[in-house]
N, C-alpha and C positions, 0 to 999 in steps of 0.2 A: 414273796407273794405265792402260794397257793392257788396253781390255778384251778386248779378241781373244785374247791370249796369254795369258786368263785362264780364256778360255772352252774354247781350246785345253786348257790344263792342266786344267781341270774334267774332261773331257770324255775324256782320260789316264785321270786315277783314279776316273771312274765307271767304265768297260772294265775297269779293272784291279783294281776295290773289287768288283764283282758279277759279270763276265762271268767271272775269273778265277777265284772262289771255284763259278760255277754249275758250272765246267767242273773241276777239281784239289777236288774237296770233303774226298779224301784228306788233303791238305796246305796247307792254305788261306794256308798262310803264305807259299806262292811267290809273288812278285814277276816279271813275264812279263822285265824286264829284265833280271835274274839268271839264268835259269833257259832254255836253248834250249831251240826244239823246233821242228825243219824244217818246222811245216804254218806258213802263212801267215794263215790267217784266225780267230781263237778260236771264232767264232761257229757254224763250218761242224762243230764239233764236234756241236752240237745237232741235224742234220737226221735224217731216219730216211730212209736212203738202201734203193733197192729196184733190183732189178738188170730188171723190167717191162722191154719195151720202152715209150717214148711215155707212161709214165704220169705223173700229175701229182701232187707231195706240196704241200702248204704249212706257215706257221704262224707264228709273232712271236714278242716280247720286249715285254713292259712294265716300264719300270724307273723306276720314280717312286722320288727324292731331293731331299735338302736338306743342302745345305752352308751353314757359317756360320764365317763368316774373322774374325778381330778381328788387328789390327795397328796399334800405337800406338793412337791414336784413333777410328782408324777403324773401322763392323763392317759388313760386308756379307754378307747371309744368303741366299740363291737358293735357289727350288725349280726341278730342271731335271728336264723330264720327259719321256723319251724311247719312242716307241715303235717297232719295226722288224719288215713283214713281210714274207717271202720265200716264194718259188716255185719250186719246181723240179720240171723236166719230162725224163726220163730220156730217151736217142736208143736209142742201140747199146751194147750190152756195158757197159762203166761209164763211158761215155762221158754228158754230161748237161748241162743249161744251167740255170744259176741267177741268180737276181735277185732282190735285194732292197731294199727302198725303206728311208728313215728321216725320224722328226717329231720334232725337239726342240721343246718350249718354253719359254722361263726366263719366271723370273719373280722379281724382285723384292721381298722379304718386309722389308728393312728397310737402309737404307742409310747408318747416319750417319757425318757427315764425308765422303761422297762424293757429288759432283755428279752426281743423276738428272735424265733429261728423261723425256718421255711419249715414247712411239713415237711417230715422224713427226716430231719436234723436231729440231732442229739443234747443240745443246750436248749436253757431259755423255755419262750414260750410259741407254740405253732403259729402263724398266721394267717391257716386258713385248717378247718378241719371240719367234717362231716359226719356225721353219725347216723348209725340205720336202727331201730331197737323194735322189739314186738313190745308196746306198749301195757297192753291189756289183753285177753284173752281168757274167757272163761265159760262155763256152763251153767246158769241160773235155772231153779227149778223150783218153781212155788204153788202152795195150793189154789186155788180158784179164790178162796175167801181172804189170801196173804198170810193164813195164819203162822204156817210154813213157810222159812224161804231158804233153799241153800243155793252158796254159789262154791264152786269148783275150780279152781285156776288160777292164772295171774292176775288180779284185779287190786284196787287201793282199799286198805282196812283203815280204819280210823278211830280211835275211842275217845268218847266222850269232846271236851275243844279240838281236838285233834292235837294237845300239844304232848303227851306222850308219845303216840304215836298217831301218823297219817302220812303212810306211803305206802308203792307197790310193793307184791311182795308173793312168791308163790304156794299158796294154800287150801286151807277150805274155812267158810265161812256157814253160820246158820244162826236166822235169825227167829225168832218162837214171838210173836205178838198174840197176848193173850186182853183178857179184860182185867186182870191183876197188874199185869206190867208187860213189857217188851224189854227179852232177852236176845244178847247177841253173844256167841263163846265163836273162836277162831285161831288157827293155829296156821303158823304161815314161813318160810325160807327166803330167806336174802340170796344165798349164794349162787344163782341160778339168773341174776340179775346183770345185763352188763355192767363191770366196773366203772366206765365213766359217767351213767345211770344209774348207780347206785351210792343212795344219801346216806347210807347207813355206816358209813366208814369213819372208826375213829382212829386208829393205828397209820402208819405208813405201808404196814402190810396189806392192812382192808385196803387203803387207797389202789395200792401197786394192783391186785388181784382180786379186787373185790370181797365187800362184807360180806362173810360165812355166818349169818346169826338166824336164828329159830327163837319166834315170836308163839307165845303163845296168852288168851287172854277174855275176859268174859267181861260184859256192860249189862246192867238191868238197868231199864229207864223206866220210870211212870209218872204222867202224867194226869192233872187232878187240878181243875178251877185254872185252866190257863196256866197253871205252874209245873213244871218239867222237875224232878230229884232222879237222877241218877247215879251210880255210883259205878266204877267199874276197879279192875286188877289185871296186871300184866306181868308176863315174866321174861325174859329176855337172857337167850345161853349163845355166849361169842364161842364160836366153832373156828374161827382165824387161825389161820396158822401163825405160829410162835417159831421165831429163831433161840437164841441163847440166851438173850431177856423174855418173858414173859408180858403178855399184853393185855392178855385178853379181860373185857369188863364184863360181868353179869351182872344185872340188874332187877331190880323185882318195883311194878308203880302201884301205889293204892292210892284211888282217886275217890273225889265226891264231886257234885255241880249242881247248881240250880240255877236255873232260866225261866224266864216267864214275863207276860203283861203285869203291871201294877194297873194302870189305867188304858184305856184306848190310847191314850198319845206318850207311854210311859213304858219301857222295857228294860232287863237288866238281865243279868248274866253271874255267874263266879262259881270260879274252879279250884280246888285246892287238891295237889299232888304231892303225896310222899313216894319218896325213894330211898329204895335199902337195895343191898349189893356186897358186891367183894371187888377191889382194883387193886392194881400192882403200884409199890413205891416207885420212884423213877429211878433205873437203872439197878432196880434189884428182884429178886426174885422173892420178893415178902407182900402177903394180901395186909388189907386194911378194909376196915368194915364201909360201907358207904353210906352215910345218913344228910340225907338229904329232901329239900320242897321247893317247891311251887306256887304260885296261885297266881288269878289274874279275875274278874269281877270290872263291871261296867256298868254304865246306864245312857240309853238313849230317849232322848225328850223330841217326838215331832211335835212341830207348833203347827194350829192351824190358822197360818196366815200367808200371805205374798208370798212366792216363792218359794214355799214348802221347807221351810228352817228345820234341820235335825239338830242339836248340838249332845254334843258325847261327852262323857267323861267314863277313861279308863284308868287302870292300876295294873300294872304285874309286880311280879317279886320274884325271882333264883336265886335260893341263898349259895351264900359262896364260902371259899377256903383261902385261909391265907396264907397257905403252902403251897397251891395250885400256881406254876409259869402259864399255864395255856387250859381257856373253858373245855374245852373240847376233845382233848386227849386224855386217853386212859391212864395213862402212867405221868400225867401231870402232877401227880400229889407227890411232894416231895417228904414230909413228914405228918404223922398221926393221923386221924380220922377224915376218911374222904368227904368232906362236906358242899363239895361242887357239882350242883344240878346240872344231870348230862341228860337229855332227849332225842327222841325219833320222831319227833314232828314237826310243826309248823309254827314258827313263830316271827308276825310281821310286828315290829318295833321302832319304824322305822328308816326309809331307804338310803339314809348316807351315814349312817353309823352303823345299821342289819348289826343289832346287838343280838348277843346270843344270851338267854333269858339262866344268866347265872352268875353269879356274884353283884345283882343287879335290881335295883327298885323304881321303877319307872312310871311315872305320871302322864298320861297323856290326854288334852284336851282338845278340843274344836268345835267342827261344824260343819255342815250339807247346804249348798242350795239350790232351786233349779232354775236358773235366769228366767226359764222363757216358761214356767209352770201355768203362768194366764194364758198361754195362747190356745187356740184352737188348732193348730196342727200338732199330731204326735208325734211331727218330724223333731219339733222346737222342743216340744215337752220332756224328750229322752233325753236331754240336755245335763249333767249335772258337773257341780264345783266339790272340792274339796279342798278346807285346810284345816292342821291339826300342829299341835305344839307339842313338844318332849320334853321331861326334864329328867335325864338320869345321874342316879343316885350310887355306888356302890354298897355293898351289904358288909365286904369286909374291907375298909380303906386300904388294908397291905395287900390284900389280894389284887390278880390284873383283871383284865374283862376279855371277852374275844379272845383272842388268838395271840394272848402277851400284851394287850395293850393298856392305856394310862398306868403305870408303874409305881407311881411317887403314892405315899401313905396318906392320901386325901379323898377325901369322900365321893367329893362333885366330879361327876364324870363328864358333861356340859351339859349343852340345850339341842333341842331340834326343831324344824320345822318343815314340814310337809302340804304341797299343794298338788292335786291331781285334777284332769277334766276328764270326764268320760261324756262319749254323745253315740249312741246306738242309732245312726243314723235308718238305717233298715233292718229289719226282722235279720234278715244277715251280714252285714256290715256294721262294725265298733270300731273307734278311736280314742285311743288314751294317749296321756300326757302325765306324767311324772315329775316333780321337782325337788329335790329337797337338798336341805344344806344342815351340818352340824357343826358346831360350837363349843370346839374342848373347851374343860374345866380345868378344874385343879390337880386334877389328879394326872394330865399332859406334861411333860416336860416343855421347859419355853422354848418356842420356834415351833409348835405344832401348828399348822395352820387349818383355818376352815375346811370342812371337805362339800362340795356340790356332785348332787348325782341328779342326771336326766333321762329321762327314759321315755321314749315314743314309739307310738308302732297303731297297729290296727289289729281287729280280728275278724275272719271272712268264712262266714258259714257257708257249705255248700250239700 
């Protein structure tokens, strides 16, 4: 097990289990991968912005959690508990500079079937570890009317779902909203990221020293009768250092999307991603071209009756390779044409299988509701359920999924199922709840068993 790309994925669906529910309390059942939305940062949602000159706001996040993974024999339980506080000091017009730090710390609560060490040890996995990072940090500077906007710094970019790309990263950003359209071009560095903080690692070497990559990338969106067309392009140059094999992947995405109302109680979404590139064979020093997509498209139905019923139906697709051992690694392609959808963003699919959106066809259904929607207190009404169903498919039966997984030349990868409660008890206080369990298929070898993931915690505005 990988604990990096464990903690990475933790650290996914905390953001997306509490930040996502502090900020959408209306609809708690959005997914940020699903669901666009041209601001970059979730977090910047919370600030209490003043148009003062020179004045100073501040204030944090507490978000104490505890996940607990069981898979075959294994369980491993963490408490991961993160704190985040930011500043912001206002210039001219709406012009402003903000910064904000972050303190994880895991910890450990029970581990069997997997190798712990103590911090400071040299095996295994740590038991307790703490982490200090400068989260965000930038200089925004926009016209009075928005037409203009640039930011300056370490901030989160995002294009289009976010599922190419949406993370930190340090750069420059400018956004141009005109009455034609709204333009966003930006160019942006990994390597300047701490390595344990940085998503962007597909090698051993990114891991070991952190992703060396240079983002660069442009979105025009416009919007027209409630319907959103956007399209964007990115290009992506791995700077990692290389031993005696060769690793490094570059990548180039050309995206489309459209989102919009059909009707007052009727919305829907779909994104479609190509990807072109050069990667390394495994264990040799030969490129291969990279041809590769994406897509993912949805629809949401509120009803207006009791309880405020949403139900969803979603779709994604990564097409895959069936020469690929592992989604995720550069130099997984073992022979011909790199056909395995690789990303820098965000994709929830998920929580007890957190498939990675490649060599993969995924169906997923459900529903929203909010028990106490009749009542007259807001306390009750912030109240909501979720559950949703999975069924994944693979794109190439011989190829694996994740990280080497379901092996055998069959289709059916299993089933899922996911249940969540969120209740934004006060303006600053959130509680979530997490459950879900998955369902190999056929394409598991026999003796795989069920896997269950639980995840609870809170989130506490200050």
């Amino acid at each position: 097990m990988n604990l990096r790309r464990v903690a990475i994925l933790w650290c996914v669906c905390m953001a997306l289990a509490s930040g996502a529910y502090a900020q959408r309390s209306e609809n708690a059942d959005r997914d940020d991968s699903f669901y666009p939305d041209f601001r970059s940062d979730e977090d910047m949602r919370a600030q209490r912005f003043t148009r003062e000159p020179f004045s100073i706001s501040y204030g944090g996040w507490l978000m104490p959690m505890v996940i607990d993974e069981r898979r075959n024999d294994q369980v491993l339980t963490t408490s991961v508990n993160t704190a985040k506080l930011w500043i912001k000091s206002t210039l001219w017009g709406k012009s402003y500079v903000y910064v904000r730090g972050k303190d994880q710390y895991y910890h450990i609560l029970k581990h069997d079937g997997i190798g712990i060490r103590e911090a400071g040890g040299s095996d295994g996995i740590k038991l307790n570890e703490n982490k200090v990072d400068l989260d965000v940090g930038y200089l925004a500077v926009s016209t009075d009317d928005n037409m203009l906007q640039v930011y300056a710094g370490r901030k989160f970019f995002i294009l289009g779902s976010g599922l190419a790309l949406n993370g930190r990263g340090d750069g420059i950003q400018v956004d141009l909203n005109t009455s034609v359209a709204d333009v966003r071009v930006f160019g942006m560095y990994t390597g300047l990221l701490q390595k344990d903080f940085n998503p962007y690692g597909l090698s051993d070497e990114d891991i070991a020293v952190g992703a060396r990559r240079y983002f660069a990338g442009s979105m025009v969106q416009r919007t027209l009768w409630n319907q959103t067309l956007y399209l964007f392009a990115m290009a992506q140059l791995d700077n990692g250092r290389q031993q005696f094999i060769r690793s490094r992947y570059n990548s180039q995405y050309y995206g489309i999307g459209l989102k919009g109302v059909i009707t007052d109680s009727v919305e829907y979404f779909g994104e479609f991603v190509y990807e072109s590139g050069e990667s390394y064979l495994k264990g040799k020093n030969e490129k291969r071209n990279v041809n590769a997509a994406a897509a993912q498209a949805g629809v949401n139905w509120y009803l207006p009756l009791p309880l405020e019923p949403v139900f969803m139906v979603q779709y994604a697709y990564g097409s895959g390779d069936e020469d690929r051992y592992d989604c995720a690694s550069p130099t997984a392609n073992q022979a011909g044409e790199d056909n395995g959808f690789i990303y820098f963003g965000t994709f929830l699919g998920g929580y007890a299988l957190r498939p990675l959106l490649s060599n993969l066809h995924i169906a997923r259904g459900g529903f929203s509701l909010s028990p106490f929607s009749w009542s007259e207190s807001r306390f009750l009404r912030r109240m909501n359920v979720t559950a949703k169903y999975s069924y994944y498919m693979k794109d190439k039966p011989k190829g694996v999924i994740n990280y080497n997984e379901a092996p055998l030349e069959e289709t059916e990868v299993g089933h899922g199922a996911d249940a969540s409660f969120r209740w934004r008890i006060f303006y600053d206080l959130s509680i979530f709840v997490n459950y879900a369990m998955f369902f190999p298929g056929k394409a598991y070898v026999e003796g795989e068993k069920n896997r269950q993931f639980i995840q609870g915690g809170c989130n506490f505005i200050f």
